[in-house]
C-alpha positions, 0 to 999 in steps of 0.5 A: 109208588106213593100213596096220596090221601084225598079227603072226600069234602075236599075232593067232592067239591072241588070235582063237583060229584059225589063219592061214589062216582069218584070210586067208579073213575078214579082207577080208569086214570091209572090209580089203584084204591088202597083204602076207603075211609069215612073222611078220606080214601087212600090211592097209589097212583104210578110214578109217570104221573107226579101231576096227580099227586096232590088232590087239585091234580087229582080234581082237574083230572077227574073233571076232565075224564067226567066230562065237566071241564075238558080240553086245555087250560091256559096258565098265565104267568104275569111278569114279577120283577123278581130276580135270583142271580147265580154265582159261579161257585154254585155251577159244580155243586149243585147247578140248576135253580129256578123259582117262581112267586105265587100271590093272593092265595088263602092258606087254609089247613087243606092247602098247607096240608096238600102242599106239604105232601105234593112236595115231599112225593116230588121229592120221594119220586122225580126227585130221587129223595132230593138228590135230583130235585129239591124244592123250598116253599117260604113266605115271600112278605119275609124276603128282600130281593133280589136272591143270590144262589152261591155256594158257602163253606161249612162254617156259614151260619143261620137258623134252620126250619123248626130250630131257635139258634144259629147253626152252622153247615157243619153243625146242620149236617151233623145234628138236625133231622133233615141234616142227617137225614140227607147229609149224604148228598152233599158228602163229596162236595168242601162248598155247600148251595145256599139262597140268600137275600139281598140282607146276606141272610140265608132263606134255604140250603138245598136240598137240606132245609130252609130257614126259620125266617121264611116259614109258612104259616096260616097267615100267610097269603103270598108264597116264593118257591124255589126248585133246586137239582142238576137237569129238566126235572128242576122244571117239571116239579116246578110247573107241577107245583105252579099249576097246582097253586093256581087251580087254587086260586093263586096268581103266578108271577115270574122269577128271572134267573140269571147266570154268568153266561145266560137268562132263564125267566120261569115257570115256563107254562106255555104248551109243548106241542107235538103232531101225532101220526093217525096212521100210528093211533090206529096202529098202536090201538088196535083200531080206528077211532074217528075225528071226533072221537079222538078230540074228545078222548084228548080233551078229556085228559086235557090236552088241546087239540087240532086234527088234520087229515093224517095228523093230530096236533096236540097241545100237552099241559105243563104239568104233565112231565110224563108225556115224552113220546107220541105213544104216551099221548097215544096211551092218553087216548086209549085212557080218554076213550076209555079202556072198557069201551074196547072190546076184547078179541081172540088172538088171531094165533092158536096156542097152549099155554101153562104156567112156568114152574117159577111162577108157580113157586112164586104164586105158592111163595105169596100165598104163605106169607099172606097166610102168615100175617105179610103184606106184599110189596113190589120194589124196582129191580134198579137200585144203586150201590150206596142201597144194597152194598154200602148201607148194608155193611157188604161188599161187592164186586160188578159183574162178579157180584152185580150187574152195572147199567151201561148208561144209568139214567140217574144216580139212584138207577145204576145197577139191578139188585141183587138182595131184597132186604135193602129195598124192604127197608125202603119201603119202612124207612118211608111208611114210618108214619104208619101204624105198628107192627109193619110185616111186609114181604116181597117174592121176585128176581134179583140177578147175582153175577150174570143169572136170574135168581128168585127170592123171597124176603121179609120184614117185620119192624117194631119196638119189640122185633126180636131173633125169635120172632124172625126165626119163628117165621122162617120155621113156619115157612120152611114147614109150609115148603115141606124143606129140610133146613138147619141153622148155622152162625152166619157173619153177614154184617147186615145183621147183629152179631150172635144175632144172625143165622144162615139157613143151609139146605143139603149143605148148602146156604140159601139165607139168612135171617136175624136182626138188623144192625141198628148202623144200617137202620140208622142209615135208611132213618129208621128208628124201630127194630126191623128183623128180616130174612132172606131165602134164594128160592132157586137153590132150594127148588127146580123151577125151570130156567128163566132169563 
């Protein structure tokens, strides 16, 4: 989940209260407060509110849950003139594209800042580290409409972002940063997306990088932004963004999109309207609330609202791409009454209940890496492929080895995990802004064939993580768990040769520690040491059977 920096001036004049009362609310709209700062406060918000990840989402929300400005507010979308015309090429390499103008906005130091975050958290989360989404910010007094979105070869030349020469496709891929970096986007594809203006001149290579000749600067005051990818997330980014700009000020001007065979004219700011059954309120809740106080619950998360006899119709925001179903707007009026209005009840069922012996282990588990040093971390049980097989230097089989998902939802969600170590390189791969040393662990399920198995799994990454180190802390945990252990050479290509070990219990392996193959680091982009361990806490202990 990210992790949004809110710097309180800004914040507390754009809510119009003061600290103190933005700590007391800011957990009641679904965040969690990492850190608290003189000048800034650090809170994780969870991935179904992508609205929130910037601070004018952030103060639109607050102000409307505080009763300062509550109900639905109308974007308008003035008619641009500005067109991108699609060629057929682009349609199989990377299909959807839409964009939109922003003008009259002042480029301050908070609102590059804020702009540049938003965009790389939509990228991280509803854009699947730009597989699914991607998003081009330029300075549109730099550009000569109307747009062409085609697909090149390798060859095509321009001068990328932060770069003074002319480089190729290949030559991108192959040496820039963001090149590197998600080059492995584009790997299967001999055709490459590119905008270009009505010179012949490219402005962005999605999802890659834009051009030099459309970068944002202080000076500027008029914005093009364009939203690449492959289904309606493409929309939901760019809405977000749009509406993000104008709390800010900026006027919003429409981009005609147009295709071989159709017309689209975005953003698309207009309400998505959905009807709301009272008699599944009250049977979701719980409880019955009244006309009114179910008005006012919406309008405080800022949904419009008509009530009616047995239905309320409800106008949902633009921005908000998480609400799907009428149990998310029925959640939104828990939230907007307010959670710690409801009063706790005794269940109308007796029963005992104790603990199961793998929540115990578990919770002992934690207290030791805590004990150690660690900060814990939660990851998906979801991953893919690519992540825990191919960036590992393992190999595989489904079902034998993995559990595949029948229908995946996107490409990044195709099998549950089976190792822990791949998602603890995430983590690190996008934290690497962050102080060192980093030691993070994680205790929970992965499914290996068709059966749950707990794990324990740790990190730690800096310019001198070493065997060693690593070893010492396995010692200091298999001590805390009172096991018996030896240590025997292990050949898991994950890690450097000579430098890896098994961990063998009763004759048996249940891990494996050592350093990190600096082949796998490169692929998850990070550029420090990481040492890690593994231990299968189910082959170690009876702690009961858990589907």
């Amino acid at each position: 989940m990210p992790v949004i920096t809110l710097y309180w001036d800004e914040l507390e004049r754009l809510v119009g209260v003061d600290r103190k009362t933005i700590l007391e609310n800011l957990p009641m709209i679904g965040c969690d407060i990492e850190r608290v700062y003189d000048d800034h406060v650090d809170v994780e918000f969870f991935p179904n509110r992508p609205d929130l990840y910037s601070v004018e989402g952030v103060a639109r929300a607050l102000r409307g849950f505080l009763d300062i400005e509550r109900g639905y507010r109308s974007y308008e979308v003035k008619e641009g003139g500005w067109k991108i015309v699609v060629d057929e090429s682009v349609l199989s390499v990377r299909p959807y594209i839409r964009g939109c103008v922003v003008r009259g906005l002042k480029m301050t130091d908070e609102v590059i800042r804020s702009l540049m975050e938003v965009q790389e958290d939509l990228h991280w989360t509803i854009g699947r580290n730009r597989r699914r989404m991607a998003i081009g910010v330029h300075d549109l007094s730099k550009i000569e409409f109307p747009l062409t979105y085609r697909a090149v070869d390798k060859d095509f030349k321009f001068v990328p972002l932060d770069f003074d020469r002319e480089m190729s496709v290949e030559e991108i891929l192959r040496e820039h940063p963001k090149g590197k970096k998600f080059a492995f986007i584009l790997e299967n594809v001999d055709r490459y997306p590119m905008i270009v203006d009505a010179n012949g001149e490219a402005i962005s290579f999605p999802p890659i990088i834009n051009a030099e000749k459309t970068r944002v600067t202080e000076k500027t005051t008029d914005l093009f932004i364009d939203v690449t990818g492959f289904d309606e997330f493409v929309d939901k980014a760019l809405n977000i963004l749009a509406t993000m700009l104008a709390d800010r000020g900026g006027v919003i001007e429409s981009v005609e999109v147009i295709y071989p065979d159709r017309t689209y004219v975005s953003p698309d700011l207009s309400p998505k309207i959905m009807e709301v059954r009272k008699e599944e309120i009250f049977g979701l809740l719980g409880f019955e609330l009244s006309d009114e106080e179910i008005k006012l619950a919406l309008e405080r998360m800022r949904f419009g609202v008509e009530i009616y006899d047995d239905f309320v119709k409800v106008l949902v925001p633009p921005y908000r791409a998480d609400v799907m179903h009428e149990w998310d707007v029925i959640e939104d009026i828990a939230i907007g009454h307010r959670y710690d209005r409801i009063e706790p009840e005794y269940p109308k069922t007796m029963g005992i209940g104790k603990s199961h012996p793998w929540n115990d282990l578990r919770d002992l588990v934690k207290e030791i890496m805590i004990g150690l040093g660690f900060l814990e971390v939660v990851t998906f049980t979801l991953t893919n492929e690519r992540v825990q097989y191919e960036y590992m230097n393992r190999t595989a089989k489904p079902w034998e080895n993995y559990v595949p998902l029948m229908k995946p939802l996107t490409e990044d969600h195709t099998i549950v995990r089976t190792d822990l170590i791949p998602k603890l390189l995430e983590v690190l791969a996008v934290n690497k802004h962050h102080s060192m040393p980093q030691k993070i662990f994680e205790v929970g399920d992965v499914v290996v064939g068709m059966k749950n198995r707990l794990r324990l799994a740790c990190c730690i990454t800096h310019s001198r993580a070493n065997f060693a180190e690593i070893r010492s802390v396995v010692q200091a945990v298999m001590r805390e768990l009172n096991v018996e252990w030896k240590v025997v050479e292990s050949d898991d290509k994950a890690f450097i040769e000579g430098r890896r070990a098994n961990v063998v219990v009763d004759g048996s392996k249940v891990g494996v520690f050592g350093e990190i193959h600096p082949e796998v680091l490169e692929r998850f982009d990070i550029q420090n040491p990481v040492v890690a361990f593994e231990l299968d806490l189910t082959s170690m202990f009876d702690c009961g059977y858990l589907l």
